[in-house]
C-alpha positions in Angstrom: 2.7 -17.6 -2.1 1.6 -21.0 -1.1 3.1 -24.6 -2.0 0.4 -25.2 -4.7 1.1 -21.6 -6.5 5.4 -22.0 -5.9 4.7 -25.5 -7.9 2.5 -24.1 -10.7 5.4 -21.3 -11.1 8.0 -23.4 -11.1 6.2 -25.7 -13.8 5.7 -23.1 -16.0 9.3 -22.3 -16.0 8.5 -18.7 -14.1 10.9 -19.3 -11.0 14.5 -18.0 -11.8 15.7 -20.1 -8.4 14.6 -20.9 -4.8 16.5 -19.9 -2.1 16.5 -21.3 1.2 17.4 -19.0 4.0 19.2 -20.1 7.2 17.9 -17.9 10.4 18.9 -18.0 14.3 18.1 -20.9 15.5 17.6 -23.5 13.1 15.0 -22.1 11.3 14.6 -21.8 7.2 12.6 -19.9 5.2 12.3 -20.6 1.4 11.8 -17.7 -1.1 11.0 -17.8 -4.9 12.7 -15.8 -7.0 10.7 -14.6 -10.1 11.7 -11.2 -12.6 14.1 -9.9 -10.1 11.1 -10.0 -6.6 11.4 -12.2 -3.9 8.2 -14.4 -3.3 8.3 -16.3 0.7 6.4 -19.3 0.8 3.8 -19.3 3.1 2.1 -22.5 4.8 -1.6 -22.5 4.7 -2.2 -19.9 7.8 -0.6 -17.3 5.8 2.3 -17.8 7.5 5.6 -17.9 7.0 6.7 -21.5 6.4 9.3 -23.0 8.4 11.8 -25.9 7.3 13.4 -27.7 9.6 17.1 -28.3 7.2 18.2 -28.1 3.8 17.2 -32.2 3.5 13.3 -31.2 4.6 13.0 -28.3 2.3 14.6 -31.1 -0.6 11.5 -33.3 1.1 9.0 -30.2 0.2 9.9 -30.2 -2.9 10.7 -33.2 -4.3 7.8 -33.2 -6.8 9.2 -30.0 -8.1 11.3 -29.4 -11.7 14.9 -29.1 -10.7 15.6 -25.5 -10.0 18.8 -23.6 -9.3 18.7 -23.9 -5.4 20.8 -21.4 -3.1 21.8 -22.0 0.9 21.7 -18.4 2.2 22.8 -17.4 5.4 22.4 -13.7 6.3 25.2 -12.0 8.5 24.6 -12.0 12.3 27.0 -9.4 13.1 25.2 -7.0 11.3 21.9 -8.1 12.8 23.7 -7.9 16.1 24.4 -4.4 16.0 21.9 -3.2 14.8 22.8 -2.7 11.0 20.8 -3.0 7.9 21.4 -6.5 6.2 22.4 -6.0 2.4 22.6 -8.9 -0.9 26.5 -8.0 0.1 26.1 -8.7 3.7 24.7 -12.5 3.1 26.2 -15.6 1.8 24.8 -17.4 -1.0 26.1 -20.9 -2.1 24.2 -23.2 -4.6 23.4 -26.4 -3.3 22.0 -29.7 -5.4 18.1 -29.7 -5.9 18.1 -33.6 -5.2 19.5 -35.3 -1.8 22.6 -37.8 -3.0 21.6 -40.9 -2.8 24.4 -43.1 -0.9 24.7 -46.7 -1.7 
């Protein structure tokens, strides 16, 4: 799924929430979820779309309805040795949609 298609999704009130995946170094992937399936976001290669931090991925999608937005970081031990990652094995914490706006 591309920018353009996660937008008209998320205008028509199909995406349950959007969660932004933390990998080894430095490196985020967002994901759509929709009926229960996960739905990457892809850049225009067909490839898997990286985001730089939590704020450039709030940048992406600032013209976006406000969504429930998770931070989820998957558990390197497990990847380390070689185990199968599991929803149990990850941690997912909602974050705000919009940056906070100091002043």
């Amino acid at each position: 799924m591309n920018l353009q298609e996660l937008n008209a999704y998320a205008v028509a009130g199909k995406v349950d929430e959007l969660n932004l995946i933390s990998m080894e170094g430095g490196i985020y992937l967002l994901e759509a979820r929709m009926h229960g399936a996960a739905y990457p976001l892809s850049d225009a290669r067909g490839q898997m779309f990286h985001l730089r931090s939590v704020e450039h991925a709030r940048e992406v999608l600032h013209s976006f309805p406000e969504l429930p937005f998770n931070l989820v970081h998957t558990s390197v031990h497990d990847e380390m040795c070689g185990f199968s990652a599991s929803a149990e094995e990850s941690l997912k914490v909602p974050i705000s949609f919009r940056s906070i706006k100091q002043g």
